[in-house]
N, C-alpha and C positions, 0 to 999 in steps of 0.2 A: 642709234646705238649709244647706251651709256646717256649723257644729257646730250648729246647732239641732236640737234633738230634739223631733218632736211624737206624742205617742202619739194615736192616733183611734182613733173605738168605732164601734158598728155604727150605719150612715144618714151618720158623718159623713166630710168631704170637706176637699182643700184645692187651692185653686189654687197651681202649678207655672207662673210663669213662662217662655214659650217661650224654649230657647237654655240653662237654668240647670239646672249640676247637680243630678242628686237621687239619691237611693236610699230602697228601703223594704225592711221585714225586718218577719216575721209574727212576736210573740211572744208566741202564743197556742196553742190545741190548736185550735182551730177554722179551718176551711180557710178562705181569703181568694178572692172570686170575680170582682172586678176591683182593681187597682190604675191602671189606667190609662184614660184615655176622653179622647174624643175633644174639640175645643174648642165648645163652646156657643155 
């Protein structure tokens, strides 16, 4: 979010404030099987 860069490994997660940009980008060989869910 903004120039922050967070790398995550497998199990972990981050809350995404509703309304705030974001992007994510896989830089692994290994397929990525949600990036996205729903609010809890």
């Amino acid at each position: 979010m903004g120039d922050e860069a967070i790398i995550l490994k497998a199990g972990d997660g981050i809350l995404v404030p509703e309304g705030v940009l974001h992007s994510a980008e896989v830089v692994g060989v290994e397929a990525v099987i949600s990036v996205d869910t729903p609010k809890m």
